[in-house]
C-alpha positions as CSV (number, residue, x, y, z in Angstrom):
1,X,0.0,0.0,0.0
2,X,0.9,3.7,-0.4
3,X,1.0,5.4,2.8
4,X,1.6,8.9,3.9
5,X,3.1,9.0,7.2
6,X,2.4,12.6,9.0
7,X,5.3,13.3,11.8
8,X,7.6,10.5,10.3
9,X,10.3,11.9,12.3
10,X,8.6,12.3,15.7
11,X,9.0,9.3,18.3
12,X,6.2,7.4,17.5
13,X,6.2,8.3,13.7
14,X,9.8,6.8,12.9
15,X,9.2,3.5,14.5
16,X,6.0,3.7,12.5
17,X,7.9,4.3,9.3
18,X,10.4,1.8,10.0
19,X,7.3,-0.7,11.1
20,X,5.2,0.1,7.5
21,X,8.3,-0.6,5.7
22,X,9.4,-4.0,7.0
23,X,5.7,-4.9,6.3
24,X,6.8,-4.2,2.3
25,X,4.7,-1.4,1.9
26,X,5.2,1.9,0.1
27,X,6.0,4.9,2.4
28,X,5.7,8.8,2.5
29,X,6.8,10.6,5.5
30,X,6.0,13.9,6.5
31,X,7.8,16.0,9.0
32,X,9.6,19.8,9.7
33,X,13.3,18.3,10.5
34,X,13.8,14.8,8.5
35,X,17.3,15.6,7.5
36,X,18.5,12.7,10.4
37,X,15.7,10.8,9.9
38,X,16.1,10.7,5.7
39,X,19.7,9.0,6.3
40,X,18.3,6.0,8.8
41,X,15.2,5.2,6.7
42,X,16.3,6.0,2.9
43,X,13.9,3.5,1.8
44,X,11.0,6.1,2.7
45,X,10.5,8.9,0.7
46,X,10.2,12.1,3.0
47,X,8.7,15.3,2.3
48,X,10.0,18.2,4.0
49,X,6.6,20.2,5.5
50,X,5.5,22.2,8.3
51,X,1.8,20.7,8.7
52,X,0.6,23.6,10.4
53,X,1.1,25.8,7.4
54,X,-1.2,23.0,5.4
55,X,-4.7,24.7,6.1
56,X,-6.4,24.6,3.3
57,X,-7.6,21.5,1.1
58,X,-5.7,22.6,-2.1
59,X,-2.1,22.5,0.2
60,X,-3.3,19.0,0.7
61,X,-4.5,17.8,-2.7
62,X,-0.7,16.8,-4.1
63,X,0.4,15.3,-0.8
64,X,-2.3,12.8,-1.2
65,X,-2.1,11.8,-4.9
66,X,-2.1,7.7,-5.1
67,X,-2.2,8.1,-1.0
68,X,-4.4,4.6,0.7
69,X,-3.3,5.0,4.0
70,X,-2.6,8.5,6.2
71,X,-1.1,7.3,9.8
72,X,-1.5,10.8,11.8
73,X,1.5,11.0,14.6
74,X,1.6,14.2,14.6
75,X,1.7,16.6,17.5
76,X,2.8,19.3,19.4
77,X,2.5,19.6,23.4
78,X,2.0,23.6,23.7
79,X,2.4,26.7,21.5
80,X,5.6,28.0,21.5
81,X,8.1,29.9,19.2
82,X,7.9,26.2,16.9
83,X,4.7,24.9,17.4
84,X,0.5,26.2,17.2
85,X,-0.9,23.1,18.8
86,X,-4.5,24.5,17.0
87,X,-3.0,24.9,13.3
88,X,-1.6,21.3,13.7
89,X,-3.8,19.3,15.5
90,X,-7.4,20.3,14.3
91,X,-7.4,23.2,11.5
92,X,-4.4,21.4,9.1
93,X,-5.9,18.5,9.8
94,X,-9.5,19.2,9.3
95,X,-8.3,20.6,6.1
96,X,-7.3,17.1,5.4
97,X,-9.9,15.1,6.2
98,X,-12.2,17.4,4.1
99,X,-9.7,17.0,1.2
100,X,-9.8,13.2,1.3
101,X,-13.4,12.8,1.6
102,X,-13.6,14.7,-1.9
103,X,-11.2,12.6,-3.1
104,X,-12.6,9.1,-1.3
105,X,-10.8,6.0,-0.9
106,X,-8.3,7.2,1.7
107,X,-8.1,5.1,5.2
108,X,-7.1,6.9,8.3
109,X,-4.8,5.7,11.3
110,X,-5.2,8.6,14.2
111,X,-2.6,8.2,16.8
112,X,-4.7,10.5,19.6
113,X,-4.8,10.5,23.5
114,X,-7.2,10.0,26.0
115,X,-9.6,13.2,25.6
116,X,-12.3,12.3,28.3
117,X,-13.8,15.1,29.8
118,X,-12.2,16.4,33.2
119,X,-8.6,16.0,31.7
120,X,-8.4,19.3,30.3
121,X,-4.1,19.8,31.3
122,X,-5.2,23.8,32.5
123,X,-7.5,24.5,30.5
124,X,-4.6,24.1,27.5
125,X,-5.1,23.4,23.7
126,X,-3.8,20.6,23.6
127,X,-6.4,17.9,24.3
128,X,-8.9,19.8,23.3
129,X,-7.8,20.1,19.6
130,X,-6.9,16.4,19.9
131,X,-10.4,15.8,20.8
132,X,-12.0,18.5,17.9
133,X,-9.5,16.4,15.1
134,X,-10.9,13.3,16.1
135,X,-14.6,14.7,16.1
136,X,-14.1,15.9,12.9
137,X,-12.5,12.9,11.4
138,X,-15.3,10.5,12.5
139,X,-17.5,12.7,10.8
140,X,-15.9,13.3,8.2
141,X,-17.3,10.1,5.7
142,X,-13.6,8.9,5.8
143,X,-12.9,5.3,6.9
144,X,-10.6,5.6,10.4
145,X,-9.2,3.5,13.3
146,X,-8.1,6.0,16.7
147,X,-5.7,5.0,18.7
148,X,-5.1,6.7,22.2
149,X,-1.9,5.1,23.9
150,X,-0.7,6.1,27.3
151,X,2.6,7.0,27.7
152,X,4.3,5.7,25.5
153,X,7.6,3.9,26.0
154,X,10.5,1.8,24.5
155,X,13.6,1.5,23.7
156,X,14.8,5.1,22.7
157,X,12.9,8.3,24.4
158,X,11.2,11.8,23.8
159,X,9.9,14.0,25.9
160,X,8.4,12.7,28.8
161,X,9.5,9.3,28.9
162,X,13.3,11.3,28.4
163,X,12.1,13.2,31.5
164,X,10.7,10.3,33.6
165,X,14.9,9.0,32.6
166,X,16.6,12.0,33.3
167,X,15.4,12.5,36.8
168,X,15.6,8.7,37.6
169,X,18.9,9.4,37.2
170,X,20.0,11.8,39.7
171,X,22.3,10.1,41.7
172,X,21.2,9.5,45.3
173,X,18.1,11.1,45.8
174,X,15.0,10.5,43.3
175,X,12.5,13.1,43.3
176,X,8.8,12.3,41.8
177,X,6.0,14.8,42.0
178,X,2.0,13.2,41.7
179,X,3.8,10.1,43.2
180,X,0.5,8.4,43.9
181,X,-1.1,9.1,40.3
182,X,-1.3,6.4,38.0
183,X,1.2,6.0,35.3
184,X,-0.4,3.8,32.6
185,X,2.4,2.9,29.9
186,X,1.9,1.6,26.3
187,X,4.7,-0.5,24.8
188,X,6.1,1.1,21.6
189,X,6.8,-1.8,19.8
190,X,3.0,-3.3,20.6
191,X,1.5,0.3,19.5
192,X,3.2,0.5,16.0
193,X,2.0,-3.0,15.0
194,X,-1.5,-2.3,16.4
195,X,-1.0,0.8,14.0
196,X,0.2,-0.8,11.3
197,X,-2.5,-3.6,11.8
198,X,-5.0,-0.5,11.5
199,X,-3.2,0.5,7.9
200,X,-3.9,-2.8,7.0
201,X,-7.7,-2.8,7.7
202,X,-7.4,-5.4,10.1
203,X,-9.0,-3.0,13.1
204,X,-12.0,-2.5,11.0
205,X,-13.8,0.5,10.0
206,X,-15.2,3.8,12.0
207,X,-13.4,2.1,15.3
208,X,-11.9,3.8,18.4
209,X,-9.5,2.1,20.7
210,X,-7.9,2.5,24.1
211,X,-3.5,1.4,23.7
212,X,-1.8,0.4,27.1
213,X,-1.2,-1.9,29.5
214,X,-3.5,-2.9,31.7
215,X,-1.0,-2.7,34.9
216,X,-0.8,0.5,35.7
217,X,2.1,1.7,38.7
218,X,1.9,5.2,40.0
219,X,4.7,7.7,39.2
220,X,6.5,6.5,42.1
221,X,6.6,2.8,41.3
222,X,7.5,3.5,37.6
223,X,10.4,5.7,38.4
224,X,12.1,3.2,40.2
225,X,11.5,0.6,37.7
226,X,13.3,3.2,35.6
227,X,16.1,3.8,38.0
228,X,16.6,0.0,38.2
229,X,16.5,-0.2,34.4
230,X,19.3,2.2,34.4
231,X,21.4,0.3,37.2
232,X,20.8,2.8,40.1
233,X,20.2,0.8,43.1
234,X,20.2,3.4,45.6
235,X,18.0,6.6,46.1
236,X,15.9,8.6,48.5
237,X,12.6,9.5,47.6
238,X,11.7,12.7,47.8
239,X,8.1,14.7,46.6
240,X,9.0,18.4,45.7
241,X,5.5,19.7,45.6
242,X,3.4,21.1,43.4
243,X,4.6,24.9,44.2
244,X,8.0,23.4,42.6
245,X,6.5,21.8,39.6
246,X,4.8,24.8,38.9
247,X,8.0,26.9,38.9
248,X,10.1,24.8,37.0
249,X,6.9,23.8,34.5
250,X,6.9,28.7,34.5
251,X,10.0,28.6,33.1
252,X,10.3,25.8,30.8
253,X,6.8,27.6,29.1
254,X,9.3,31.0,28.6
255,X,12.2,28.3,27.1
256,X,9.1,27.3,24.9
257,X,9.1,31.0,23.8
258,X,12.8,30.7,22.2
259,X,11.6,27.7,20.8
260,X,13.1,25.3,23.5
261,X,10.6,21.7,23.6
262,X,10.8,21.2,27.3
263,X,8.8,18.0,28.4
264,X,7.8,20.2,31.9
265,X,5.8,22.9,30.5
266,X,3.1,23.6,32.2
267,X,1.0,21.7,29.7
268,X,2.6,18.4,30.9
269,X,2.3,19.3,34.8
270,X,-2.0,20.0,34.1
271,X,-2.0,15.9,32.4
272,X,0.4,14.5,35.1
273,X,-1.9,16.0,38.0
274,X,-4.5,14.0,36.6
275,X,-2.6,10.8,36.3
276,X,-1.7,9.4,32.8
277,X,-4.5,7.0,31.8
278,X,-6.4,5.6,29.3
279,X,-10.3,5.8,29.0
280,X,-12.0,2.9,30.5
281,X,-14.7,3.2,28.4
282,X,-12.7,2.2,25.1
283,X,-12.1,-1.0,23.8
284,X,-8.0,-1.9,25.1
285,X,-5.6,-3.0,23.3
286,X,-3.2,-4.5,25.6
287,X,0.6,-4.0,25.4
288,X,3.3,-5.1,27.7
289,X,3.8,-3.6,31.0
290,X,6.5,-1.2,31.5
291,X,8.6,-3.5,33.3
292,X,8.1,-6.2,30.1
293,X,9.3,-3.0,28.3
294,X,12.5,-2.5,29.9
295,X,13.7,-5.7,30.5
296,X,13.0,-6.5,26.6
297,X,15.5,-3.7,26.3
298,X,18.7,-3.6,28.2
299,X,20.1,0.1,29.4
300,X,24.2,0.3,28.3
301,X,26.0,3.0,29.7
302,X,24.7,5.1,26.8
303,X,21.4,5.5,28.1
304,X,22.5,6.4,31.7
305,X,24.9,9.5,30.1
306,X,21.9,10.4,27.7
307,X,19.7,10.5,30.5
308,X,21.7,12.7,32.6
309,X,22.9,15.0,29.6
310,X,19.2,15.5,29.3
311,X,19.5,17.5,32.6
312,X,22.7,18.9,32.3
313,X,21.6,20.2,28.7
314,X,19.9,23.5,29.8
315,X,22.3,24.1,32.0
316,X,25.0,24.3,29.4
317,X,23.1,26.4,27.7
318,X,22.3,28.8,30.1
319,X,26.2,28.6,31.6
320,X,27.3,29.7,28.1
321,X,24.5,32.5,27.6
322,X,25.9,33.6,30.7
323,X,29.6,33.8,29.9
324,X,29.2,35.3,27.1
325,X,26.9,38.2,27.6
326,X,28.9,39.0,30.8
327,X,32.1,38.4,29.2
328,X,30.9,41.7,26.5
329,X,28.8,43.7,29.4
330,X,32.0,44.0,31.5
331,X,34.3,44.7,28.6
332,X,31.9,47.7,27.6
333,X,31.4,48.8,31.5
334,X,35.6,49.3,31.5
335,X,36.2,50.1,28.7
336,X,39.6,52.4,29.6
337,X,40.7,49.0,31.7
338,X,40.1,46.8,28.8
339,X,42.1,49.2,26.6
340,X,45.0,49.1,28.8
341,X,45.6,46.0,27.8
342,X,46.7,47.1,24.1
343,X,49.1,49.6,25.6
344,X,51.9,47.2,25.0
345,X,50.7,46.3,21.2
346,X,51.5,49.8,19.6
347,X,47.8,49.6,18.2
348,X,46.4,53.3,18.7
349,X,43.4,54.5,21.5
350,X,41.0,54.4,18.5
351,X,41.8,50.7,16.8
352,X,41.7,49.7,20.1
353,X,38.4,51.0,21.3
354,X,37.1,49.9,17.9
355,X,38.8,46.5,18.6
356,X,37.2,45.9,22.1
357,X,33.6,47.2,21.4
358,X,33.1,45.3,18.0
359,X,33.9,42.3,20.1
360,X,32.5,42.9,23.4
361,X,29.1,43.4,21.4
362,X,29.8,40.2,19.3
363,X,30.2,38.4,22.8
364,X,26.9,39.6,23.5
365,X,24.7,38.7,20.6
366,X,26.7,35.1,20.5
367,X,25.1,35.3,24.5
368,X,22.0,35.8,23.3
369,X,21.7,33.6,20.1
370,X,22.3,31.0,21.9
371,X,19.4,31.4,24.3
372,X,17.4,31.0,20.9
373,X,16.8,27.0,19.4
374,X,16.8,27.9,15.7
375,X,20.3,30.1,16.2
376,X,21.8,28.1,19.3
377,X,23.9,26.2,16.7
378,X,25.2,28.6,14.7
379,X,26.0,30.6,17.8
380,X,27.5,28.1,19.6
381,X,30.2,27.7,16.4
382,X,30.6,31.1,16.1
383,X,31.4,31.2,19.8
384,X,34.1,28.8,19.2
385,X,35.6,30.5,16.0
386,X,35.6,33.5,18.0
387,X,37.5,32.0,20.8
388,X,39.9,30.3,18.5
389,X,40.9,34.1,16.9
390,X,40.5,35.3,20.3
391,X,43.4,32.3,21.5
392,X,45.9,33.5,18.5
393,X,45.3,36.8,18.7
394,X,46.7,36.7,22.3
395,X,49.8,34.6,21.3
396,X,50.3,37.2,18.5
397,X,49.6,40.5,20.2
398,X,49.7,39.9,23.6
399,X,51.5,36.9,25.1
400,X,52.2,37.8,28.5
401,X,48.2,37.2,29.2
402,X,48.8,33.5,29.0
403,X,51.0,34.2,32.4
404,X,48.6,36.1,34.0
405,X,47.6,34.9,37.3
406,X,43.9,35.2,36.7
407,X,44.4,33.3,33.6
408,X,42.4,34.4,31.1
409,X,43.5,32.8,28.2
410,X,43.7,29.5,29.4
411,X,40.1,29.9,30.8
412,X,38.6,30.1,27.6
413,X,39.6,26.3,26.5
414,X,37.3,24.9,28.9
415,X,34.8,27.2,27.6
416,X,35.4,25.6,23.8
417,X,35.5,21.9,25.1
418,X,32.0,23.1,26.9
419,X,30.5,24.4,23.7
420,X,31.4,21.1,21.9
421,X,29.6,19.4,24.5
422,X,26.4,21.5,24.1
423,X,26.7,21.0,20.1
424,X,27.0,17.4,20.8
425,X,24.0,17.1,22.4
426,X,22.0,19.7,20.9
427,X,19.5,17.6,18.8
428,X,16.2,16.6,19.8
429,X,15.6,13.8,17.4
């Protein structure tokens, strides 16, 4: 079959890609960033697209020539500087549904989430539009199969399930907020055949089903499975609060502003204070239980560093923003201190106010750039080119600043080896 995948490069959407095509059949995947993604599946084609920009039937109409199949995992947590939850998870896609009813012969896979009333994540957009699309699907004439998983785990990890890792990981203490609430879990590897299955027709028409397992631990219970996954035998548990959670979910919704996916927007904390569950009053499709999950899948030492970069991650940003900006603030506030420096050079009063200030200010956009996800990587090499000229500028022009007791110099090698670490670590796919 021909099949348009929509979010190929997401979590759930590459091992449904990679599922689709071991099953022989013809793939299209659609995504924003499927430059990684395009060289680990070259057997699919992929289509470069943002699908919230696809509003209107005729945006759809070429994306679904000889299209049998569309498997929707698509979806965005919040708005933010990237993402308008509405655009792409109800008005692009009622768009679609419209288009394919005109066109007619089109099955639909919807990878949804539970949208019962009462688990409205504060009054946020993101069930709700979940819950318009599927509305809209089912009465849109189009045959359709909807599956709502819980969270969703296996053996790699985005968002929350990266989250749930990272802060297993802490070494000695283990902190879990809503310890008590239910943490329903839905095998990866079972959901993508059930989705598949669905391509296939072998869920049956107009149907709407319920993916998870049906043992369901609280947070606490399923972090330390986690932590044990990971090899961590030792913690103390400890419960934040909610007053916490609500800071830390306030500041990762301004990182969402500069276009920064955090998993603990406040978005996430409004579902997680309800529990993570399926509706009961769906028809389940059982997966394995989380710990089935993880012992199918062995951690290596790989996924204990991933999982504790994930923490250290914003903090390497934010160390480097920092440097930077006051690195050029306090060059600028002294300027007559910083010039002294050149006294020994020959260069005049004026090349070297011109000198420091060009610089100082460069210091401070690279500072800020960084801050921003669509720049941070282009600022984070420039901050490395610039320390490089800065490092043989001094060995050319002023050598005696590699003996200085304060050690200036020498202090900005740790700050290359750091950006190399953030550059490493900077993708979210």
């Amino acid at each position: 079959m021909n099949i348009l995948i929509l979010g190929g490069n997401g979590f759930i959407g590459s091992e449904t890609v990679a599922a689709c095509l071991r099953r022989g059949h013809a793939v299209r995947a659609l995504g924003r960033n499927i430059d990684n993604s395009a060289a680990r599946m070259p057997d699919a084609v992929w289509i470069r697209k943002d699908i919230s920009t696809l509003v209107t039937p005729e945006n759809w109409l070429p994306l679904l020539a000889d299209t049998e199949v569309v498997i929707n995992c698509a979806g965005a947590l919040q708005d933010g500087a990237r993402d308008d939850v509405k655009a792409l998870q109800f008005t692009a896609m009622a768009a679609l549904y419209e288009t394919a009813s005109q066109r007619g012969g089109i099955r639909f896979v919807q990878v949804s989430a539970n949208t019962m009333e009462g688990l409205d994540a504060g009054n946020s957009d993101f069930l709700a539009s979940k819950g318009k699309a599927d509305a809209a699907l089912a009465a849109s004439g189009n045959s359709y199969t909807i599956l709502r998983p819980g969270l969703v785990v296996g053996r790699n990890a985005h968002g929350g399930t990266a989250m749930m890792r990272a802060i297993a990981s802490i070494p000695r203490i283990l902190p879990v907020i809503f310890d008590d609430k239910p943490c329903q879990t839905a095998d990866i590897e079972d959901l993508v055949r059930y989705i598949a299955d669905a391509a296939e027709g072998q869920h049956g028409d107009d149907t709407d089903f319920a993916v998870a397992s049906s043992r369901v631990p609280n947070f606490r219970q399923a972090s330390i499975q986690i932590r044990r996954w990971l090899g961590i035998h030792d913690e103390t548990i400890i419960n934040p609060g909610s007053a916490f959670a609500m800071m830390l979910a306030k500041t990762a919704d301004l990182s969402g502003l500069l276009g920064w996916r955090s998993p603990m927007r406040s978005t996430a904390l409004g579902v997680l204070a309800h529990g993570v569950t399926v509706d009961p009053e769906k028809p389940l499709l059982e997966t394995r239980p989380l710990e089935e999950t993880l012992s199918r899948n062995p951690a290596g030492v790989q996924d204990l560093w991933q999982a504790r970069l994930y923490l250290v991650k914003p903090l390497i940003i934010i160390t480097l923003s920092g440097f930077w900006l006051i690195s050029g603030m306090l060059a600028l506030l002294n300027l007559s201190g910083a010039i002294g420096y050149f006294e020994p050079t020959g260069l005049g009063h004026q090349t070297a106010l011109v000198m420091i200030v060009a610089t100082a200010l460069l210091d401070c956009l690279l500072g800020a750039l960084v801050l921003i996800r669509r720049h941070a990587r282009l600022a984070m090499l420039g901050m490395i080119l610039l320390s490089l000229f800065y490092l043989a500028g001094s060995l050319v022009f002023l050598p005696a600043l590699w003996l200085d007791p304060i050690g200036p110099m020498v202090k900005a090698i740790p700050s290359i080896v750091l950006t190399l670490v953030g550059l490493a670590i900077l993708d979210e796919r």
